[in-house]
PDB file of N, CA, C and O in Angstrom:
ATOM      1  N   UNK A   1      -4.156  21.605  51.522  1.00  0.00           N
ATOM      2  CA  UNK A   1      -3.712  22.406  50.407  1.00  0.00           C
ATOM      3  C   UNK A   1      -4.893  22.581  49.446  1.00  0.00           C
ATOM      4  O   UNK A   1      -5.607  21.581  49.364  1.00  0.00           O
ATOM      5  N   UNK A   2      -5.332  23.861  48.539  1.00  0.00           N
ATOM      6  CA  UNK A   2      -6.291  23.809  48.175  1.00  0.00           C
ATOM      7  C   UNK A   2      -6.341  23.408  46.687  1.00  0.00           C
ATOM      8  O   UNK A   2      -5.654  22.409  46.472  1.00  0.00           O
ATOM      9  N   UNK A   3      -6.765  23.748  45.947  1.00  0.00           N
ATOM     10  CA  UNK A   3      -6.300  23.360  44.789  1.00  0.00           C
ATOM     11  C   UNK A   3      -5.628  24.534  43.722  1.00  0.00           C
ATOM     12  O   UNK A   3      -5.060  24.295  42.656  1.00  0.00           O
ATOM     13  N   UNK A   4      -5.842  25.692  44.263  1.00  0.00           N
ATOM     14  CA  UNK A   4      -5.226  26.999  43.711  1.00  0.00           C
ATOM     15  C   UNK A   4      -3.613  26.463  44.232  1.00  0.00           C
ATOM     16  O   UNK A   4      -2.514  26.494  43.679  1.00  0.00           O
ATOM     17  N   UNK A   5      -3.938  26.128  45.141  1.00  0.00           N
ATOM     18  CA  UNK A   5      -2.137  26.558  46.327  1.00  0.00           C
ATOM     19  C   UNK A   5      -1.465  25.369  44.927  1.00  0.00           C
ATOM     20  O   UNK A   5      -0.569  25.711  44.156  1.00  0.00           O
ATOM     21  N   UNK A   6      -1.962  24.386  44.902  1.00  0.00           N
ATOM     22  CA  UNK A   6      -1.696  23.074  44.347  1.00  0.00           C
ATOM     23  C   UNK A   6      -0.999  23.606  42.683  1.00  0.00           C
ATOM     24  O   UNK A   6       0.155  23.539  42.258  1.00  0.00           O
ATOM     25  N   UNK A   7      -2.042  24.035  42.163  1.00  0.00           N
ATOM     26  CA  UNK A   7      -1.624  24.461  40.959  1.00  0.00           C
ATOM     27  C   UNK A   7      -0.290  25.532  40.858  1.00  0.00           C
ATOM     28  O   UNK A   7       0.580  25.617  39.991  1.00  0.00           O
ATOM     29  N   UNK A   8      -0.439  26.078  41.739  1.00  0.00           N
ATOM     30  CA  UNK A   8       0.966  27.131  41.793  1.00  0.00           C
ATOM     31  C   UNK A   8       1.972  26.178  41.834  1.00  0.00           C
ATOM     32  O   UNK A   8       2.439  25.774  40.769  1.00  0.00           O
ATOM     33  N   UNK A   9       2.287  25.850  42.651  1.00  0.00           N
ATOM     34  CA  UNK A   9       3.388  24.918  43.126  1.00  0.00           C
ATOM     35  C   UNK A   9       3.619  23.958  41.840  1.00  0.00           C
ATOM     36  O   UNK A   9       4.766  23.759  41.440  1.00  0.00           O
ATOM     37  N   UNK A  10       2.673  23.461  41.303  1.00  0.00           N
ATOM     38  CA  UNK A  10       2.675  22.767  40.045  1.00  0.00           C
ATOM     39  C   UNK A  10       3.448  23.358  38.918  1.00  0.00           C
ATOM     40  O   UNK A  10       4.420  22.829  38.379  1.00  0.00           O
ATOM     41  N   UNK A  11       2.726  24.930  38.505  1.00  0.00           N
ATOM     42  CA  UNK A  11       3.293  25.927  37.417  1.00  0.00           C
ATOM     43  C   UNK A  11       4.744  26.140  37.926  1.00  0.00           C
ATOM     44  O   UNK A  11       5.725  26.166  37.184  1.00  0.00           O
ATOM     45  N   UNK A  12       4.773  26.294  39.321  1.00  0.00           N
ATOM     46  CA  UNK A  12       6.633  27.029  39.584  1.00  0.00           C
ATOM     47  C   UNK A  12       7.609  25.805  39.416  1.00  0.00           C
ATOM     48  O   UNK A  12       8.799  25.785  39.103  1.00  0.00           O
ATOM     49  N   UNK A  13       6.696  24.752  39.736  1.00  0.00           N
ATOM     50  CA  UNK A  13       8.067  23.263  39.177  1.00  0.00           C
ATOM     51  C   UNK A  13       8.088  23.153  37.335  1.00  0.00           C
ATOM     52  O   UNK A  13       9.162  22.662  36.987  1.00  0.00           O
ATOM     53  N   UNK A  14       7.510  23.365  36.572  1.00  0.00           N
ATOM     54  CA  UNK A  14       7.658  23.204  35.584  1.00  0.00           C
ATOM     55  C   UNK A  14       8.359  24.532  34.877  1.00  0.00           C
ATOM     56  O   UNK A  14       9.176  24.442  33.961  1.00  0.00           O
ATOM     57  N   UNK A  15       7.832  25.970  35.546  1.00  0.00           N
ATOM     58  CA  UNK A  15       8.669  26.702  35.132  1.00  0.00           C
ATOM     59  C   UNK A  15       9.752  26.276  35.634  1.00  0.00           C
ATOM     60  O   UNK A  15      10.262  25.494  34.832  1.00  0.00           O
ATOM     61  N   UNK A  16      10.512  26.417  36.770  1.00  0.00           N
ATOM     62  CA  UNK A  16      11.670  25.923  37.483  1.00  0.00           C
ATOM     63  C   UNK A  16      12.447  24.732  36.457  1.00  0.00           C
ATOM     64  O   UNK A  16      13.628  24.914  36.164  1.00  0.00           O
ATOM     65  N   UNK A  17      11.753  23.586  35.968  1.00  0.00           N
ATOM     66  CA  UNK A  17      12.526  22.524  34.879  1.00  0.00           C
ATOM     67  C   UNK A  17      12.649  23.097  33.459  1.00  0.00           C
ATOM     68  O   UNK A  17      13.696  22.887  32.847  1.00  0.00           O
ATOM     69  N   UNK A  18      11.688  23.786  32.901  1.00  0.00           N
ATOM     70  CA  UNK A  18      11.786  24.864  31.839  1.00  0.00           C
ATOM     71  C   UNK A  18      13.264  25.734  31.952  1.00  0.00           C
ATOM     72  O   UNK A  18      14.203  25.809  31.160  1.00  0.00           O
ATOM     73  N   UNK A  19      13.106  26.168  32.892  1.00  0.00           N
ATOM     74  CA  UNK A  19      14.329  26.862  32.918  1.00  0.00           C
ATOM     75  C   UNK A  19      15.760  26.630  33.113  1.00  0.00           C
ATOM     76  O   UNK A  19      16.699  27.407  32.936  1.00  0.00           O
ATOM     77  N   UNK A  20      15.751  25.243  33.569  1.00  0.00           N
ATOM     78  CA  UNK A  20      17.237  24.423  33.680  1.00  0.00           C
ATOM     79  C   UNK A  20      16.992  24.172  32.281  1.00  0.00           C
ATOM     80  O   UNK A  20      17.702  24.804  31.499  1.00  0.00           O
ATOM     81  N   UNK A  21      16.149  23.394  31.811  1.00  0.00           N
ATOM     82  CA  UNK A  21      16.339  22.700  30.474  1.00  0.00           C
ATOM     83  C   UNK A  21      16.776  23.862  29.073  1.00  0.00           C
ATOM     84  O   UNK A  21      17.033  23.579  27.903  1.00  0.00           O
ATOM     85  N   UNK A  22      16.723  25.273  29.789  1.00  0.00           N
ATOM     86  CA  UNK A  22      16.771  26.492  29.076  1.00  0.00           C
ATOM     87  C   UNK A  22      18.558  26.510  28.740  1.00  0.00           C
ATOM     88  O   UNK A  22      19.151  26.385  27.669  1.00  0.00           O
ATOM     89  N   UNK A  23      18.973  26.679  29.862  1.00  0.00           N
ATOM     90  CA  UNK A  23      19.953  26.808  30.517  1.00  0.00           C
ATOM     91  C   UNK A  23      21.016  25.988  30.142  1.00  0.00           C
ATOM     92  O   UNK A  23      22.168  26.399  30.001  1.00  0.00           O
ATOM     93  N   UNK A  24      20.625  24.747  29.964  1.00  0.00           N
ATOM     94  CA  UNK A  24      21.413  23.250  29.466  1.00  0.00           C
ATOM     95  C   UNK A  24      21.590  23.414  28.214  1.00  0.00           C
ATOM     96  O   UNK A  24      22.769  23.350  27.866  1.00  0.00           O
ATOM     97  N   UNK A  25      20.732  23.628  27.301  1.00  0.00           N
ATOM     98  CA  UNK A  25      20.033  24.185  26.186  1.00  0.00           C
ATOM     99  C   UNK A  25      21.063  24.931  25.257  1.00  0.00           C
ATOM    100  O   UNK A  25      21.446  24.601  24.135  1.00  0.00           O
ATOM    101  N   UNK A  26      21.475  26.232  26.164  1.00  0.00           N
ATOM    102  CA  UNK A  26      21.922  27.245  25.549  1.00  0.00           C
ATOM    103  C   UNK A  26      23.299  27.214  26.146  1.00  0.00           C
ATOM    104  O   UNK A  26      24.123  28.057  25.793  1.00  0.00           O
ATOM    105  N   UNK A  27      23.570  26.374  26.951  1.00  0.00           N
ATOM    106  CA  UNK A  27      25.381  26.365  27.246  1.00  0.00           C
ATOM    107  C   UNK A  27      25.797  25.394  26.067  1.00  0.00           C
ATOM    108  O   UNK A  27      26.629  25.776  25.243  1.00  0.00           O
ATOM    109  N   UNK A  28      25.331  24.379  26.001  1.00  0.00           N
ATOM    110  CA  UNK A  28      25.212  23.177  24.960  1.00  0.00           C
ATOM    111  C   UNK A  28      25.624  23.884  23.492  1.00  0.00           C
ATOM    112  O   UNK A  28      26.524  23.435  22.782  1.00  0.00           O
ATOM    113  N   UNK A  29      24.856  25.007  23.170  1.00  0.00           N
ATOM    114  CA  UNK A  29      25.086  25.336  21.911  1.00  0.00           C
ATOM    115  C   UNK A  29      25.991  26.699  21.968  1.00  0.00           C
ATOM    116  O   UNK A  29      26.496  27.132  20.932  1.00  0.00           O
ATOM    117  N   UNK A  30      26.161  27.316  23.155  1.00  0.00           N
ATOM    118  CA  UNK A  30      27.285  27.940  23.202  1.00  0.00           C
ATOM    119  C   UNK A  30      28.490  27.366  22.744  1.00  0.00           C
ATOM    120  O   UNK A  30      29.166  27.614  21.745  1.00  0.00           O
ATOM    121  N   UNK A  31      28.664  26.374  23.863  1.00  0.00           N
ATOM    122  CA  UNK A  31      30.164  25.073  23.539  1.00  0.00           C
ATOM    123  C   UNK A  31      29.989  24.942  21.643  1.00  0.00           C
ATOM    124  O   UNK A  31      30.955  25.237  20.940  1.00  0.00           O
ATOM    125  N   UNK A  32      28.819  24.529  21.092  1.00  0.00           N
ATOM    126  CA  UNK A  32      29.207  24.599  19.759  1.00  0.00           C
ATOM    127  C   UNK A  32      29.483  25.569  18.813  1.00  0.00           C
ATOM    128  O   UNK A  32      29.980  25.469  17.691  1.00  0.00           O
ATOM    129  N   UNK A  33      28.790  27.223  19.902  1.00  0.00           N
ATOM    130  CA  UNK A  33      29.240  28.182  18.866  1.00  0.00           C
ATOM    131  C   UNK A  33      31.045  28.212  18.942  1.00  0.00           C
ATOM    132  O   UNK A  33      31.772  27.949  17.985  1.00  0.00           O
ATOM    133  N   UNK A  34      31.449  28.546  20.136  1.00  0.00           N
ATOM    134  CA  UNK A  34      32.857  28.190  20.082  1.00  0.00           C
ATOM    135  C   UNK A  34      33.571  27.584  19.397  1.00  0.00           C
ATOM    136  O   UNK A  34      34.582  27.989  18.823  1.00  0.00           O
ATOM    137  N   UNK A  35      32.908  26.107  19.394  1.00  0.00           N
ATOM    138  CA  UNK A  35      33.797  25.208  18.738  1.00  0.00           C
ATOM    139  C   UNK A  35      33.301  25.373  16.818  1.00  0.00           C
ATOM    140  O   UNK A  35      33.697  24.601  15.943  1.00  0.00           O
ATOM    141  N   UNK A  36      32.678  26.183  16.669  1.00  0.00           N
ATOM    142  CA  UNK A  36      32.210  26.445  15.137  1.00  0.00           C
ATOM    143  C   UNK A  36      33.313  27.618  14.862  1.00  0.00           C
ATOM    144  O   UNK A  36      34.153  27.480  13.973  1.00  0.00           O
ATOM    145  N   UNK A  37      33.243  29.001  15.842  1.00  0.00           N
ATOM    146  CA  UNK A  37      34.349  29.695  15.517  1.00  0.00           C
ATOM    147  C   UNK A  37      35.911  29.239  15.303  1.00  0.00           C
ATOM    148  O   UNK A  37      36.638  29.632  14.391  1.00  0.00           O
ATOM    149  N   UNK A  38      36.158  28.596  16.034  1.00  0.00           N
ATOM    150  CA  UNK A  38      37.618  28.249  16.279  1.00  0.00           C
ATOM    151  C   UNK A  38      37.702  27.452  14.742  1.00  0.00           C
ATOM    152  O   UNK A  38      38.647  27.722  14.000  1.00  0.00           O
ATOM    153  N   UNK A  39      36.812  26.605  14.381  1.00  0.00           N
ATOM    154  CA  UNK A  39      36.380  25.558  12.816  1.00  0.00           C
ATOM    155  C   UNK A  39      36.676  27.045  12.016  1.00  0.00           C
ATOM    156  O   UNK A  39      37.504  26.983  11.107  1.00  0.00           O
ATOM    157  N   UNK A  40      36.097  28.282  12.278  1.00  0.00           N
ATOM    158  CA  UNK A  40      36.263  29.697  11.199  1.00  0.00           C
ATOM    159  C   UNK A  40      37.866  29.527  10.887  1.00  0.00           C
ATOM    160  O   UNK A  40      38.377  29.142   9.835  1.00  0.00           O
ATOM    161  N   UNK A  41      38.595  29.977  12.268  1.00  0.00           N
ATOM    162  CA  UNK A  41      39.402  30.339  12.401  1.00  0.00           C
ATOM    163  C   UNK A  41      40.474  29.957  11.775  1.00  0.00           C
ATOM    164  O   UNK A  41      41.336  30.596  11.171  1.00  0.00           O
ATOM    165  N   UNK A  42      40.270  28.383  12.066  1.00  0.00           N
ATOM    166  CA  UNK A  42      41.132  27.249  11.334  1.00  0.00           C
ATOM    167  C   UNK A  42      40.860  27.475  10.070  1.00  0.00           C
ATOM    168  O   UNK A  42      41.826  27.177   9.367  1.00  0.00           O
ATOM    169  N   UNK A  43      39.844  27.924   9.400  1.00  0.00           N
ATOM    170  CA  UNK A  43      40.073  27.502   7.793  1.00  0.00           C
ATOM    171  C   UNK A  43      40.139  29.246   6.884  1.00  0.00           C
ATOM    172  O   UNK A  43      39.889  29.511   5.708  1.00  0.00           O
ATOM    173  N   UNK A  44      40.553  30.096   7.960  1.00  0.00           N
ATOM    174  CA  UNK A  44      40.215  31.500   7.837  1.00  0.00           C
ATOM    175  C   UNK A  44      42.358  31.521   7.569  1.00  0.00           C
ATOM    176  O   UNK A  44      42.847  32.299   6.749  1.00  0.00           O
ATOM    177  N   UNK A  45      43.239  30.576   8.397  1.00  0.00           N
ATOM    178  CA  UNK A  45      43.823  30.554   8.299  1.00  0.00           C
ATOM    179  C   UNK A  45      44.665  29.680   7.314  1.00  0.00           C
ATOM    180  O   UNK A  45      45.769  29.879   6.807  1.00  0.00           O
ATOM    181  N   UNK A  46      43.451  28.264   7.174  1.00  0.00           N
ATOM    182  CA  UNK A  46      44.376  27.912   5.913  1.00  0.00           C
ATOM    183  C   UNK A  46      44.260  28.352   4.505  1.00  0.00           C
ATOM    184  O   UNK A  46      45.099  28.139   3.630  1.00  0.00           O
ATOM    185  N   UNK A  47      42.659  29.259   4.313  1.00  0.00           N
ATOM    186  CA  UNK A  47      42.599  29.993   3.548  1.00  0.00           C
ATOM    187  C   UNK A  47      43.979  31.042   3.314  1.00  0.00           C
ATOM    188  O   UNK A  47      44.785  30.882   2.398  1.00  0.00           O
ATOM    189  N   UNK A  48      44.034  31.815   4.041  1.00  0.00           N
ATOM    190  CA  UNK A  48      45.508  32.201   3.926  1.00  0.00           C
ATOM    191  C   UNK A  48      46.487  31.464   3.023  1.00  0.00           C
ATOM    192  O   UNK A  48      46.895  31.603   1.870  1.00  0.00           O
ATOM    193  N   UNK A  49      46.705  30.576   4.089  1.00  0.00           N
ATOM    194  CA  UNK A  49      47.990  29.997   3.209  1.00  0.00           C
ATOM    195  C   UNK A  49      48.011  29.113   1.637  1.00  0.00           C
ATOM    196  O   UNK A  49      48.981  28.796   0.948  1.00  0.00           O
ATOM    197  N   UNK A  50      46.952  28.944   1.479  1.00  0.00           N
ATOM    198  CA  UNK A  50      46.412  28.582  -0.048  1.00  0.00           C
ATOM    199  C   UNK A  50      46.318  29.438  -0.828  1.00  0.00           C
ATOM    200  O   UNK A  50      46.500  29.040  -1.979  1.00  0.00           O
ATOM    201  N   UNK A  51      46.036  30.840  -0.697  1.00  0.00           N
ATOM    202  CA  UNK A  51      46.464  31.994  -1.327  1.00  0.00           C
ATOM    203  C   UNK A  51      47.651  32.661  -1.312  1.00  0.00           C
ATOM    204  O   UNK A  51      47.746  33.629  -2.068  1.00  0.00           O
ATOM    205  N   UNK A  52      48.575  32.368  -0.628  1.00  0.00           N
ATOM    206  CA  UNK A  52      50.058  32.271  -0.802  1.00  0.00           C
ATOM    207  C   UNK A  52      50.766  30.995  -1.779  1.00  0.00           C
ATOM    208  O   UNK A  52      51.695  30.989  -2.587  1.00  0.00           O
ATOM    209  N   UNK A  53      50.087  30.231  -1.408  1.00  0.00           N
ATOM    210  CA  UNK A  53      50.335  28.755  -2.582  1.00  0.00           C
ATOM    211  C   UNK A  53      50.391  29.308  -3.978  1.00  0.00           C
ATOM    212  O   UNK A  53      51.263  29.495  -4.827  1.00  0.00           O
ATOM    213  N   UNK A  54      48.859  29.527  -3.839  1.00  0.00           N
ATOM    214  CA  UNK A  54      48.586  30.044  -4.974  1.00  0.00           C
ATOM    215  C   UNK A  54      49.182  31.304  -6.104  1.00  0.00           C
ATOM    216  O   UNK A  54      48.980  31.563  -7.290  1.00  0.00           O
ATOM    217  N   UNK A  55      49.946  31.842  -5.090  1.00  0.00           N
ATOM    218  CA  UNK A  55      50.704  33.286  -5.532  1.00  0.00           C
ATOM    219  C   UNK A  55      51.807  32.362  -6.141  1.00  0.00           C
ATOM    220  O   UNK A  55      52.149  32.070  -7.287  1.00  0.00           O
ATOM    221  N   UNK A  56      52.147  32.085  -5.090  1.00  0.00           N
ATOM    222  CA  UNK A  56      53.717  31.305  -5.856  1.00  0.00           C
ATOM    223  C   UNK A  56      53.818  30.392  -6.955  1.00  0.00           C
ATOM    224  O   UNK A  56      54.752  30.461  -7.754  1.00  0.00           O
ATOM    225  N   UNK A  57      52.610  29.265  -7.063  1.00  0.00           N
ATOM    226  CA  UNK A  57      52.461  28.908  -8.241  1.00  0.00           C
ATOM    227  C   UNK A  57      52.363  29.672  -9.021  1.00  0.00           C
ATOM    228  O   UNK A  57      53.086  29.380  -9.973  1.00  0.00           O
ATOM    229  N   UNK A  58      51.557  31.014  -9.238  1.00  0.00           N
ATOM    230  CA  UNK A  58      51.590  31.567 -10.461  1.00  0.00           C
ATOM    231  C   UNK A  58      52.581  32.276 -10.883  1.00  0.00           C
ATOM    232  O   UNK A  58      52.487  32.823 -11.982  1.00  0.00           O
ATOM    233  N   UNK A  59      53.953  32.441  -9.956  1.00  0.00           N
ATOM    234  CA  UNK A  59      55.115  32.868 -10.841  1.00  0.00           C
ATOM    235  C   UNK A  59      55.650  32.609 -11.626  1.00  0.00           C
ATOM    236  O   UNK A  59      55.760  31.387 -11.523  1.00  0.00           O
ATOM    237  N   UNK A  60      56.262  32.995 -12.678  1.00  0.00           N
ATOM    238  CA  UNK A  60      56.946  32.894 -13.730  1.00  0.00           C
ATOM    239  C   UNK A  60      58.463  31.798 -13.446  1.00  0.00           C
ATOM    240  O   UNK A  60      58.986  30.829 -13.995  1.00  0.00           O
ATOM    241  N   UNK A  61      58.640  32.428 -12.585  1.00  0.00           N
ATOM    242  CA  UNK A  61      60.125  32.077 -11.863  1.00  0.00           C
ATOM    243  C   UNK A  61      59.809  30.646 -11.198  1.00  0.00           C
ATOM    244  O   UNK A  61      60.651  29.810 -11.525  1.00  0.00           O
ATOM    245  N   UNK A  62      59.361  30.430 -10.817  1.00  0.00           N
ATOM    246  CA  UNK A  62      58.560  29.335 -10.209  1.00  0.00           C
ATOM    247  C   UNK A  62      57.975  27.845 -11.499  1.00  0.00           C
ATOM    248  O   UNK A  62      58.101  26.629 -11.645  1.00  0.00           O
ATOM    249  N   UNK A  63      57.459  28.790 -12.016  1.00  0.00           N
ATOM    250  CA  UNK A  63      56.802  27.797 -13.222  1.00  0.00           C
ATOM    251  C   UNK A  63      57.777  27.081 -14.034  1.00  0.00           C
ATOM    252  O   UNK A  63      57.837  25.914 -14.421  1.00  0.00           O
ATOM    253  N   UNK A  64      58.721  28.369 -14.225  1.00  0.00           N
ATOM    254  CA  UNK A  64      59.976  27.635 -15.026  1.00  0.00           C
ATOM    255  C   UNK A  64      60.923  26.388 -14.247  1.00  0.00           C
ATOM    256  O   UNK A  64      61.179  25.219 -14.535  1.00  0.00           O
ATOM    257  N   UNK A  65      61.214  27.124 -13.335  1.00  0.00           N
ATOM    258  CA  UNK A  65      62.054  26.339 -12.422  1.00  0.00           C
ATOM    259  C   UNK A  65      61.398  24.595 -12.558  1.00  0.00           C
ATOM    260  O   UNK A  65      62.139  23.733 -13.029  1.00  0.00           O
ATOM    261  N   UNK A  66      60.378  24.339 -12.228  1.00  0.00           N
ATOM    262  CA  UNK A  66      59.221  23.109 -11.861  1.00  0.00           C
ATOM    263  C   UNK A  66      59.558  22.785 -13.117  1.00  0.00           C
ATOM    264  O   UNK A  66      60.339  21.834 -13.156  1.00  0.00           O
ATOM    265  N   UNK A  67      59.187  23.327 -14.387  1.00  0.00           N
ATOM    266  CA  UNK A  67      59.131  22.644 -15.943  1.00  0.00           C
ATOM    267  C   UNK A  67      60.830  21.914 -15.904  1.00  0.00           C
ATOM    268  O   UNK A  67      61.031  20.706 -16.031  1.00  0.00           O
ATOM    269  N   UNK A  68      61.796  22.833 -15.725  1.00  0.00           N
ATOM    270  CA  UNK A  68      63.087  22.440 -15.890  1.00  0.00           C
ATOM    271  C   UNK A  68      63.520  21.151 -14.947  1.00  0.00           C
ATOM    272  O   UNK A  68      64.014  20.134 -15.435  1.00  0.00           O
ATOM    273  N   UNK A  69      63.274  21.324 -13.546  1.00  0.00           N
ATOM    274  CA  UNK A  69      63.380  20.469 -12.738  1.00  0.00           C
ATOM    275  C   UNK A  69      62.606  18.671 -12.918  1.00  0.00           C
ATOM    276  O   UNK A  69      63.075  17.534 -12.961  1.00  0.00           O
ATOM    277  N   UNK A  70      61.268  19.253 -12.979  1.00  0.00           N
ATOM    278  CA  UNK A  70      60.295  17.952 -13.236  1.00  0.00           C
ATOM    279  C   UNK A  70      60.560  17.209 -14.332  1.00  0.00           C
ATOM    280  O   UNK A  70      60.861  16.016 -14.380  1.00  0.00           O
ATOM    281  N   UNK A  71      60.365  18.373 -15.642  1.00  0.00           N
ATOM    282  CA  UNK A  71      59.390  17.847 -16.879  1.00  0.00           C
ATOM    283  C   UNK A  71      61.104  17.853 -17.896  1.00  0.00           C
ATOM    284  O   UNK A  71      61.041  17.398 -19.038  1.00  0.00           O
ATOM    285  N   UNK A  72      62.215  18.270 -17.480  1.00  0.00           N
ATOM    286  CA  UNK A  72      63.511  18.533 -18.071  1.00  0.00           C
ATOM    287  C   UNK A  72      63.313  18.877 -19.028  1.00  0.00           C
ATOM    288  O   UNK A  72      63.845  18.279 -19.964  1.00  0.00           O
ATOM    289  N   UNK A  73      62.248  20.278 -19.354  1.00  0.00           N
ATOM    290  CA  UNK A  73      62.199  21.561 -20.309  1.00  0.00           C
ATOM    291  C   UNK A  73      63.431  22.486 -20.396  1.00  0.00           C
ATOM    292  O   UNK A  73      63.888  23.053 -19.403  1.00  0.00           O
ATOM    293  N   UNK A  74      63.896  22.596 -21.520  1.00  0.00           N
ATOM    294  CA  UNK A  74      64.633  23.795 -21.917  1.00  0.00           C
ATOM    295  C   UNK A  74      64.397  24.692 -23.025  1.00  0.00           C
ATOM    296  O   UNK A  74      63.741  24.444 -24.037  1.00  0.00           O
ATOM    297  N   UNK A  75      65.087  25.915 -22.686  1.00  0.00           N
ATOM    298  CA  UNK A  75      64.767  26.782 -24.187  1.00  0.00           C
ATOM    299  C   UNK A  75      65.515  26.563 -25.270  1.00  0.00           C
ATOM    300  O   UNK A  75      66.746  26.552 -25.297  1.00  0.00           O
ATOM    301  N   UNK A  76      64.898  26.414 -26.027  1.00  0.00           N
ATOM    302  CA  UNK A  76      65.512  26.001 -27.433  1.00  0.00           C
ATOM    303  C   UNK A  76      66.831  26.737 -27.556  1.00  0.00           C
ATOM    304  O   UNK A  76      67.166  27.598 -26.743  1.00  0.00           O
ATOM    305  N   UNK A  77      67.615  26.356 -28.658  1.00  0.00           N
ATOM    306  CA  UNK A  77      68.340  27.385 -29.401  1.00  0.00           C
ATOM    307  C   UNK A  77      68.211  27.944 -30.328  1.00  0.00           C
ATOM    308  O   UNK A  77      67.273  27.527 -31.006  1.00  0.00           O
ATOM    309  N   UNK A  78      68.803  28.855 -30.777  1.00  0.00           N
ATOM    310  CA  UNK A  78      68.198  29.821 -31.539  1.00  0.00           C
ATOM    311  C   UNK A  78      67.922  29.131 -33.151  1.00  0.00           C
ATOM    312  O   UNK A  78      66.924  29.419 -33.811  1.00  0.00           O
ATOM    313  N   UNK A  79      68.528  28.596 -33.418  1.00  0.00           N
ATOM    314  CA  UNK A  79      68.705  28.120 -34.923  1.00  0.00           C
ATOM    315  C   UNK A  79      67.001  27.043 -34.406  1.00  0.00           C
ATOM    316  O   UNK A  79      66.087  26.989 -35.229  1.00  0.00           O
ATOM    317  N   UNK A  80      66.887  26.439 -33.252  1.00  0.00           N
ATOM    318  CA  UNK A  80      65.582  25.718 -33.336  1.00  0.00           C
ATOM    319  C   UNK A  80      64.228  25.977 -33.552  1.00  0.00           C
ATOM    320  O   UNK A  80      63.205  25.341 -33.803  1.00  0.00           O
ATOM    321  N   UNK A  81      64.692  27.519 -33.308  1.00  0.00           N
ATOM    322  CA  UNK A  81      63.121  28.328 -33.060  1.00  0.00           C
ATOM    323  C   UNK A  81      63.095  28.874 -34.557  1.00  0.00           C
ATOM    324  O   UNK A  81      64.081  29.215 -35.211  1.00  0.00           O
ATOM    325  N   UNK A  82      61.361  28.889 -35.087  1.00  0.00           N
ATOM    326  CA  UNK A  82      61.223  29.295 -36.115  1.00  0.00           C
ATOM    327  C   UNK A  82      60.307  30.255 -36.419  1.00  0.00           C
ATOM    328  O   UNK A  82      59.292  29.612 -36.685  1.00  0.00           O
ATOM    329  N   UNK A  83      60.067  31.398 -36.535  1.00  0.00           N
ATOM    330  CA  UNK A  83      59.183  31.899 -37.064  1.00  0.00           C
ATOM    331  C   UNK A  83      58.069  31.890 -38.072  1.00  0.00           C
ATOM    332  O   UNK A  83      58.399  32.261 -39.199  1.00  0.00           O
ATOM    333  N   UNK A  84      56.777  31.529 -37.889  1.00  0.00           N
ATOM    334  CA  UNK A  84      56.189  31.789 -39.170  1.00  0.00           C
ATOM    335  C   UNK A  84      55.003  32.930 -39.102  1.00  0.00           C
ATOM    336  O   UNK A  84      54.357  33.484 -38.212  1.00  0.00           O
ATOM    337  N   UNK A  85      55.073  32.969 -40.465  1.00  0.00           N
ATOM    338  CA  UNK A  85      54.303  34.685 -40.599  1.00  0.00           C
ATOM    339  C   UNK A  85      52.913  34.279 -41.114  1.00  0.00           C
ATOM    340  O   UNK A  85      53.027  33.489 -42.051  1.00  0.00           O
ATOM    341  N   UNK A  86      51.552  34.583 -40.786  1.00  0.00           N
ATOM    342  CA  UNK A  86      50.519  34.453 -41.391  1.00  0.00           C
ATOM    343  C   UNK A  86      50.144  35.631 -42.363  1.00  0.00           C
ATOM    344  O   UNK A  86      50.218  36.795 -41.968  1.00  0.00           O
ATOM    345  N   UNK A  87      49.658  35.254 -43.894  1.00  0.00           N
ATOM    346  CA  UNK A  87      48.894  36.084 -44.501  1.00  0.00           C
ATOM    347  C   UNK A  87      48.465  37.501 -43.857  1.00  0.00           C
ATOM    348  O   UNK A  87      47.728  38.264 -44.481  1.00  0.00           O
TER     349      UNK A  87
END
């Protein structure tokens, strides 16, 4: 074998491991792009539902209900409520 023949055979095994290690490489971080989307997906969806949370907390109807229920808020009566007038 000469030493040209030698060196070829040399370059095509290292390209040849180059290119598995390419290969390994980029399935490897495929599997994590996947598993990064599906991570989107999941929080694409609980985003969602935290902005529905969020809607409903800010109702009126809602707010009251919670004060009355929790905090045992009521509306005054009328003789309790007072008006005052500024300058």
């Amino acid at each position: 074998m000469t030493r040209r023949t030698l060196f070829v055979y040399s370059l095509a095994l290292v390209l040849a491991l180059f290119l598995v290690y390419t290969r390994v490489t980029t399935h490897s971080l495929y599997l994590q792009l996947q598993a990064l989307q599906q991570q989107r997906d999941d929080f694409n969806v609980e985003w969602g539902r935290l902005l529905l949370q969020e809607a409903r907390y800010a109702e009126p109807r809602y707010i009251e209900k919670t004060a009355r229920r929790k905090l045992g808020m009521i509306y005054p009566a009328r003789e309790q409520i007072s008006v005052i007038r500024l300058p």
